[in-house]
ROVEXVEX-398699 format. One line per 3 residues: for each residue x, y, z of C-alpha. Coordinates in Angstrom, 2 decimals, padded with zeros to 5 digits. Example, Ala and Ser with C-alpha at 12.3 -4.5 7.8 and 13.67 -1.06 7.14 Angstrom:
! residues 2
012.30/-004.50/007.80; 013.67/-001.06/007.14
//
This chain:
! residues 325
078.79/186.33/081.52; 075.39/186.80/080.77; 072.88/183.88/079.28
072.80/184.83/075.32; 076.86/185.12/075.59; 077.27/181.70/077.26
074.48/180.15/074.67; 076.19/181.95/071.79; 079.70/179.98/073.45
077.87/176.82/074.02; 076.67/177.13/070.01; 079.96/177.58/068.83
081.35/174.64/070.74; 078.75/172.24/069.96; 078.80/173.19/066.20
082.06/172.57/066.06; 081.77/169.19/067.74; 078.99/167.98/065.57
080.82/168.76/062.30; 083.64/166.95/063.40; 082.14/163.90/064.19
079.61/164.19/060.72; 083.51/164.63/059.05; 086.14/161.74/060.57
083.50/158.93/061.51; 082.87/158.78/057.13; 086.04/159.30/056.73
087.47/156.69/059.00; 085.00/154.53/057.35; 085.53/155.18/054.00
087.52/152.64/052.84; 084.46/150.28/053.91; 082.07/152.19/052.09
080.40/151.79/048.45; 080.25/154.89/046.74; 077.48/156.22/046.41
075.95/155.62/049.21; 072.36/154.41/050.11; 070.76/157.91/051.36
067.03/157.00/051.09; 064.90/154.17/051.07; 061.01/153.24/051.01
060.23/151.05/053.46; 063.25/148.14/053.57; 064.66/148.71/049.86
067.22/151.94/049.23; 066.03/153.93/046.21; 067.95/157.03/046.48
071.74/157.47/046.40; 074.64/160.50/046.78; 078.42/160.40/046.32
080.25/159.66/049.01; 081.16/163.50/049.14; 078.01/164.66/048.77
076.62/163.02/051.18; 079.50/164.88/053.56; 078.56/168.03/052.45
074.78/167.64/052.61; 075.65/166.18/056.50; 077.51/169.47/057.32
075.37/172.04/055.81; 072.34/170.82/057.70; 073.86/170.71/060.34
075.41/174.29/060.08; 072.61/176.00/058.56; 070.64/175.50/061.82
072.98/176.09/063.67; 073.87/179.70/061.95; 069.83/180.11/062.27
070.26/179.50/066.07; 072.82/182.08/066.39; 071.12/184.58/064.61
068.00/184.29/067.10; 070.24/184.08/069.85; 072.19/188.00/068.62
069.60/189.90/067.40; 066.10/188.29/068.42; 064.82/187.83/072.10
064.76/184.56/072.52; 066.47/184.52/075.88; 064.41/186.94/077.41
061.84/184.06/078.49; 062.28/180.69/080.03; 059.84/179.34/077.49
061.87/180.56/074.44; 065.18/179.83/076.67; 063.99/176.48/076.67
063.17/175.66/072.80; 066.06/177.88/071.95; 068.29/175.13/073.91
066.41/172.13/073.42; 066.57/172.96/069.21; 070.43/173.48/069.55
071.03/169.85/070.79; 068.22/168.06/069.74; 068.85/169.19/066.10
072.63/168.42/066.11; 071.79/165.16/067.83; 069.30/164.62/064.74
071.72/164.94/062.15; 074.43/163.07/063.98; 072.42/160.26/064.74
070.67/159.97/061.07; 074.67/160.54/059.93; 075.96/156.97/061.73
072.45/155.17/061.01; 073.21/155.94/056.50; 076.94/154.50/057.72
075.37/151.34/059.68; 073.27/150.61/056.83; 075.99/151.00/053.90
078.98/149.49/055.87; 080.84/146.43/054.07; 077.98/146.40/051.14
079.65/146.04/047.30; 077.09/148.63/046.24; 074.56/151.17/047.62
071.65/148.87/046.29; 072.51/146.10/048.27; 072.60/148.54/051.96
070.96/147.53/054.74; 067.25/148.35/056.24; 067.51/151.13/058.64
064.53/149.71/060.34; 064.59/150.80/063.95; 067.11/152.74/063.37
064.97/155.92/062.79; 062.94/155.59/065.92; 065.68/154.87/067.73
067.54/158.55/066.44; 064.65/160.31/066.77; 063.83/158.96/070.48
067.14/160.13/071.49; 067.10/163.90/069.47; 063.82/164.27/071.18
065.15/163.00/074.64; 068.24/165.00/074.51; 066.02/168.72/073.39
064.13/168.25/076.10; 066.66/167.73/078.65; 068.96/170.50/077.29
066.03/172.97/077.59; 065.08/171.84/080.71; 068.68/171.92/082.24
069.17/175.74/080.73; 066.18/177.13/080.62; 067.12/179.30/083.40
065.11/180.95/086.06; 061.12/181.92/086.31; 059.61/184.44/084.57
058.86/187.09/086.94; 054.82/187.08/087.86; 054.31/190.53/086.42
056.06/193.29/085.20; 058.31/194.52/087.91; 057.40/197.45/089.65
053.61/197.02/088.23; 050.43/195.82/089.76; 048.00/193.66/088.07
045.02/196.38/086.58; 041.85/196.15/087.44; 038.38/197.64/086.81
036.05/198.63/089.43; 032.92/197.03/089.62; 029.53/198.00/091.36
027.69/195.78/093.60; 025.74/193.71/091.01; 027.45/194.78/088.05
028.24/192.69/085.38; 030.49/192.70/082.84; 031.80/190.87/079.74
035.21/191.15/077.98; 035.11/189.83/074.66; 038.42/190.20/071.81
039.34/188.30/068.85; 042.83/188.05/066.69; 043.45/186.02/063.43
046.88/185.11/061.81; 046.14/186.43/057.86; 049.00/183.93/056.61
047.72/181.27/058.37; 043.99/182.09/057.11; 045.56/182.02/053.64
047.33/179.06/053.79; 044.05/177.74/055.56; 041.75/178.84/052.56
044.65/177.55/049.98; 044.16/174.21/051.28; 040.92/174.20/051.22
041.05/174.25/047.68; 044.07/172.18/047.32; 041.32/169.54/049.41
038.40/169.94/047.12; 040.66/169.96/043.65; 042.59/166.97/045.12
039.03/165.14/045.78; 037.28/165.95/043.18; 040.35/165.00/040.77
040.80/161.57/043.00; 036.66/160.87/042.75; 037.06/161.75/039.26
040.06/158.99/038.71; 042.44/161.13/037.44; 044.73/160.92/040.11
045.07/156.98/041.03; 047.67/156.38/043.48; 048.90/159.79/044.36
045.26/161.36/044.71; 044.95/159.78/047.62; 048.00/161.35/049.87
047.68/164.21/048.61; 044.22/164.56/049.21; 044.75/163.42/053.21
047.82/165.85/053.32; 045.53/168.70/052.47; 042.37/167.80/054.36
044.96/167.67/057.38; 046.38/171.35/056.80; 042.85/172.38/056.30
041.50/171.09/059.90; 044.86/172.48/061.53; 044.58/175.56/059.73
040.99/176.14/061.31; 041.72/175.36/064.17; 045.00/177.89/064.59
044.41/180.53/062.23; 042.06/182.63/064.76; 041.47/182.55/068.74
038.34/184.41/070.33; 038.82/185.16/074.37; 035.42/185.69/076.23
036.02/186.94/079.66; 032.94/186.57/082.51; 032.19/186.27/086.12
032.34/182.26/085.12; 036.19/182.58/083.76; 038.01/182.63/080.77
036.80/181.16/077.36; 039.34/180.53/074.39; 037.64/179.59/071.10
039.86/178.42/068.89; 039.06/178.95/064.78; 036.50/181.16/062.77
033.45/179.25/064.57; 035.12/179.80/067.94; 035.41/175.92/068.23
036.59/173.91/070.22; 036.39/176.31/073.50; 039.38/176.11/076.30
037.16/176.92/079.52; 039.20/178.17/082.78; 037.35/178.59/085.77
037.65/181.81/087.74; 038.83/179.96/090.94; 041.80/178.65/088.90
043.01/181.90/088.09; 045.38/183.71/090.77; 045.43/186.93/088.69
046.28/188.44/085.05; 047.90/191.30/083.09; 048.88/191.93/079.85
053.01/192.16/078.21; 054.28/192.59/074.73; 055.64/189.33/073.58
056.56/188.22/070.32; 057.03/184.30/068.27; 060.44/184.30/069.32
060.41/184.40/072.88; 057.51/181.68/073.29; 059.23/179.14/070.53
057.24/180.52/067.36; 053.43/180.75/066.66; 051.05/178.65/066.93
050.35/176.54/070.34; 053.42/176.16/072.76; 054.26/175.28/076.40
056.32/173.05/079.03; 055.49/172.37/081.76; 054.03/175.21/083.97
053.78/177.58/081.16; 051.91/177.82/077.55; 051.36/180.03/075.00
048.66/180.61/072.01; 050.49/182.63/069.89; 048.93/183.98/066.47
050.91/187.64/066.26; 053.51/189.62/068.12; 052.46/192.30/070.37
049.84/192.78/073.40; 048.69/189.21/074.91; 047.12/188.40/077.71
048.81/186.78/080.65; 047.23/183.98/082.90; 048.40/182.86/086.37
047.44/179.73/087.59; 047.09/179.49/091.88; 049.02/176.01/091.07
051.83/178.72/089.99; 051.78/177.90/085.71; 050.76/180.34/083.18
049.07/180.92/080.06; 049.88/183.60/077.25; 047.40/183.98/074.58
048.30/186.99/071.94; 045.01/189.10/071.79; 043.51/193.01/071.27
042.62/195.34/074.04; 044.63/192.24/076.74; 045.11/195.57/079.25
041.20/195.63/079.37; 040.83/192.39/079.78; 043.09/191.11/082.45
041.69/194.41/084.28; 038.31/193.27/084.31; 039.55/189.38/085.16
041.03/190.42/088.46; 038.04/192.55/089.30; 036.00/189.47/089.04
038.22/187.30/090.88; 038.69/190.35/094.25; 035.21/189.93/093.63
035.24/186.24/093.95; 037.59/186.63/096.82; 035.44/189.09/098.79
032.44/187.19/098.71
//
């Protein structure tokens, strides 16, 4: 049986099992229940409320929406063609159902043997406590099925490399951007100078504030993620991260074992932006050619970038070079 069938048997199974227990423990418990229930609060006091069967539904379908989404990666994506995307594939099937589960029992805890929803309990640690253990249990379902090691390079391939002449230098230089993550990027950046101005301004007391934070935050992430720059010289590798190449990643040459380039894609590294376990990580802005780097302490590092052939080429001719000398 091969991996996606036994994840697509494992899904099934474990879907199953979480909508039965988000069904019979309300149920069992219903007769001790106010209806509706307490389903949000701010801070200590409940100030949101659902029927007792909407609540039930709303459980389920979160629950099986994900779920369905999981599946769909798993038949017609490539998400187990990597340990990396093995591993979030996994670790999102059971951390997610052990989300919803857990915030299930903690809206039960808090409404149990109260006349009315008003009067239902602070969930207090409640919500650390569920999200410790959805986080603890992702991370050791990818790590217990994430399956073996990539292999080091494509099989049946050698790393390329350039030749170089005695004394010659060369420098690799490419550059990729993400153009919905620059325009989400320049969209908050005018979402943060509207929500200033309007908050300076005193048109906006209370919720000016938030909102302008919220923004400012997407705005620094946004620059930060939205475009990478790799510089390749005889001192390493250099990855500049946003349109002013800043903050700079530096990897020394001796670090390096050796590099080459593959066609990956979001899905198999856990979606774009920055990702990684231990022993391997991934910068991924777009699909396609990226450039592979493997550590001598055996991790690696994938960064999605133009022309990645050229440069891993020219990385392992500087580090034979290195070698030789």
């Amino acid at each position: 049986m091969t991996s996606r069938n036994r994840a697509l048997l494992a899904a099934g199974a474990w879907g199953l099992t979480v909508s039965a227990v988000l069904v019979a423990v309300p149920l069992s418990l219903r007769d001790r229940l106010p209806d509706p229930l307490a389903t949000h609060w701010s801070g200590a006091v409940p100030d949101g409320s659902m029927s007792f069967t909407q609540n039930l539904l709303f459980s389920v379908a979160t629950a099986v929406v994900v779920l369905a989404v999981m599946v769909g990666i798993a038949l017609h994506g490539t998400a187990f063609d990597r340990r990396l995307s093995r591993a979030y594939w996994w670790g999102t099937l059971f951390g997610w159902g052990l989300f919803v589960v857990g915030a299930e029992l903690s809206i039960m805890s808090a409404n149990l043997d109260v006349p009315v929803w008003t009067q239902a309990k602070s969930l207090g640690w409640d919500v650390v406590a569920v999200l410790a253990v959805a986080a603890a249990g992702g991370i050791l379902a990818g790590f217990l099925f994430r399956g073996e090691p990539d292999q080091a390079t494509p099989e049946g391939e050698a790393p390329p490399r350039l030749r170089l002449r005695p004394g010659q230098r060369s420098v690799w230089v490419s550059r990729v951007s993400n153009l919905w993550l620059v325009a989400v990027t320049a969209g908050s950046a005018l979402l943060t100078v509207a929500f200033g101005a309007l908050t300076l301004a005193g048109l906006m007391p209370g919720a000016g504030g938030p909102l302008f934070g919220v923004a400012a935050l997407v705005l620094v992430c946004g620059l930060l993620t939205s475009s990478v720059t790799v510089r390749i010289t005889e001192d390493g590798v250099a990855i500049g991260f946003g349109p002013l190449g800043w903050p700079v990643r530096r990897i020394r040459l001796s670090k390096i074992e050796r590099a080459w380039s593959e066609q990956r894609f979001p899905s198999q590294v856990g979606g774009w932006g920055i990702r990684g376990v231990p022993g391997a990580a991934a910068i991924m802005l777009r699909g396609g050619d990226c450039l592979v780097l493997r550590y001598r302490s055996g991790g690696q590092l994938l960064v999605s970038i133009d022309d990645a052939a050229r440069g891993a080429a020219l990385l392992n001719a500087l580090i034979d070079e290195r070698v030789g000398a």
